[in-house]
N, C-alpha and C positions, 0 to 999 in steps of 0.2 A: 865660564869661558865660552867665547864664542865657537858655533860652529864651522868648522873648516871648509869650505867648496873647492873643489878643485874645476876652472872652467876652459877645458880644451875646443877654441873656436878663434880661426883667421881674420876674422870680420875683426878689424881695431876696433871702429865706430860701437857697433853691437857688442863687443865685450865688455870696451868702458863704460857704457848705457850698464849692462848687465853689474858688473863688477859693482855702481855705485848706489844701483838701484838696492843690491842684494846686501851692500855694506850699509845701506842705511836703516834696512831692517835688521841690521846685530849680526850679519854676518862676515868672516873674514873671506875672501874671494881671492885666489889668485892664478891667474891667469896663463897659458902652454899657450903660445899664436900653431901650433905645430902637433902632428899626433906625435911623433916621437919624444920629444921634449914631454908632453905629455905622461905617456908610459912611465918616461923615466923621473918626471916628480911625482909621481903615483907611486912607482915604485920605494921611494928615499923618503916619502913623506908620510904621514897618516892624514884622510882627508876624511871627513864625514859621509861627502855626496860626490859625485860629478857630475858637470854638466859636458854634455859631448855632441860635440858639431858633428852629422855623419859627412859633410863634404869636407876635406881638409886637404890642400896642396901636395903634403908629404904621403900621406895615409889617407883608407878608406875610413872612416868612422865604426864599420861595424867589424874591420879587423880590430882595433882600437879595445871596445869593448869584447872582443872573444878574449885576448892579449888579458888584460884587464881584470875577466870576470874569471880565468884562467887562474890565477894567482890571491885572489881578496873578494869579500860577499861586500864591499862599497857598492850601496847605493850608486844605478846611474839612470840617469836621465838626460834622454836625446832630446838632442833638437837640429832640425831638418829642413830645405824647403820642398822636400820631395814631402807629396802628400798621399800616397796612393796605397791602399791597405796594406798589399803586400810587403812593401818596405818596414811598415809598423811589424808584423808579425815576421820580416825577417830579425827585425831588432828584438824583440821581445823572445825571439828562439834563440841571439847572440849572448841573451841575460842581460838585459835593458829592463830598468822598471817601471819605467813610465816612459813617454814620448810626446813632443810636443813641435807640433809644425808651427814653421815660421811662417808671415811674420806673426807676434803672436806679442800680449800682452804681458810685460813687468811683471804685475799682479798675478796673472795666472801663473807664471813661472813660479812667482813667490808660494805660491797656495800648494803645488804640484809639490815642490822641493819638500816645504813644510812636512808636506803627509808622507814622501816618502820618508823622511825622517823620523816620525812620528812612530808610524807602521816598524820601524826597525827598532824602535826602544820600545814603542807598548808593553809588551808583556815581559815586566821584571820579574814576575814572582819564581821562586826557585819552583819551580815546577817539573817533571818529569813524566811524560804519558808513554807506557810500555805498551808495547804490541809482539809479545814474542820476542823474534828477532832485532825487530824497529825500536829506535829509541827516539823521541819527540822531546830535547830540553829547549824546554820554555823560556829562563831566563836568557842562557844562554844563546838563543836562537839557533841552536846547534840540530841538526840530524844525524844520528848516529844508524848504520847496520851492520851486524855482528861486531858491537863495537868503534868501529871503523867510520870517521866523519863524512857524509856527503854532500855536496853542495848546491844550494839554492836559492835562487834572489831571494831579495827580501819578500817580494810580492810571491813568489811560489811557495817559499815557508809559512808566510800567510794563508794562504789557502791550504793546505796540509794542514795544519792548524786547525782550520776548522770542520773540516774532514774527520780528524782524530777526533775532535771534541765530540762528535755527533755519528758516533760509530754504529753500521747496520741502519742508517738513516737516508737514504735517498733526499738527495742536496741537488735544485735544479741552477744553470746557473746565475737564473736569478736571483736565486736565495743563497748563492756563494756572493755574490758582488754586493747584496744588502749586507753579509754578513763581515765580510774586511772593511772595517770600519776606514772613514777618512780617505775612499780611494780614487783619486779624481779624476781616472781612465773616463772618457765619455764613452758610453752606452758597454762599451767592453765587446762588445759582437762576439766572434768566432776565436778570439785570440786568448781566451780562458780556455779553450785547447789545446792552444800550443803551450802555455801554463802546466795542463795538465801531462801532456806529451811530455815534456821536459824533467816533472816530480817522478812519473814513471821509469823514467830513465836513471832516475837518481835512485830509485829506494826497491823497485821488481829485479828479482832474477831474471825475468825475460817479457819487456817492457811490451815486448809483443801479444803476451798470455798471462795480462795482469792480472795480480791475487790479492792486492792492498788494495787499489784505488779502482773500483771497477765501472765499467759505463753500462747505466739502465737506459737502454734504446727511449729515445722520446723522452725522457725523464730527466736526467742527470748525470750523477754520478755516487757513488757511496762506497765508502772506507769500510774496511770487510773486519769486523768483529773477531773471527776466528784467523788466526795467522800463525797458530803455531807451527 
């Protein structure tokens, strides 16, 4: 069965380009001109991915994705013609998984989509990593604390992920961005902090005086072995 895209973007021109481009590579594509409309086949449908315009007539694009990421872990990926960091790392703190400025290659979109796709079925094995309190299921993509599920894009469950895997082990973030496989953020900069900011927020008692996920000045980061 083909995978589902949901693509919320006013541009007719650019959505049909998009929609035929992405239907020619096996996907079904169907198209919100509107955030509202949007929401609301997001909501009544099950999609695989989004693609999400931040500029849109009715809506801001990155209310869109809080709205969005509020309710369901779908995969999304923005696209934008604002290019300026801070807008990325607003999106990517709204729970955006990737971002892509326009205007901007078919191909790339295709390769982007792909991986975050990819990234959210990787790891099927029934798997289970305990940490005390913290519950890491693998197949499921699931975070559980004290039971209780929390949530995380797909790209921040990734990185937790490899956190967990490599426990008591100082991870700089170059050797987190080597290690999620298939990730086709370029260079990644600063904004595998707001990542980090965000997992802290999900899984600390007090995200302020973290005791999971801790930061080695100059170094990294490293996932704390003892968490009883």
């Amino acid at each position: 069965m083909a995978d589902r895209i949901l693509l919320i973007e006013d541009d007719s021109r650019l959505a049909e380009m998009v929609k035929n481009y992405l239907g020619g590579a096996g996907f079904h594509v169907e198209v919100a001109p509107k955030g509202a409309a949007g929401i609301a086949m997001e909501a009544r449908q099950a999609f695989d991915a989004v693609v999400l315009d931040l500029t849109l007539p009715d809506m801001d694009g990155l209310e869109i994705c809080r709205r969005i990421r509020a309710r369901a872990a779908t995969p999304i990926l923005m696209l934008t013609a604002r290019g300026e960091p801070m807008d990325r790392v607003v999106g990517l703190e709204m729970g955006a998984d990737d971002y892509l400025a326009k205007p901007f290659e078919p191909r790339e979109l295709l390769a982007r989509l792909r991986a975050i796709l990819r990234r959210t079925r990787g790891e099927q094995a029934a798997e289970v990593l305990r940490f005390g309190r913290l519950e890491i299921d693998v197949g499921a993509r699931q975070v559980r604390l004290d039971g209780n599920a929390v949530s995380l894009t797909s790209h921040q469950f990734a990185l937790l992920l490899v956190l967990a895997r490599h426990p008591g082990r100082v991870m700089s973030r170059d050797a987190l961005m080597d290690q999620v496989k298939n990730e086709p953020l370029e260079a990644f900069d600063r904004s595998i902090d707001v990542h980090i900011s965000r997992i802290r927020a999900a899984i600390e008692d007090d995200a302020s005086k973290p005791r999971r996920v801790i930061t080695v000045r100059g170094a990294g980061y490293v996932f704390a072995k003892d968490q009883s």
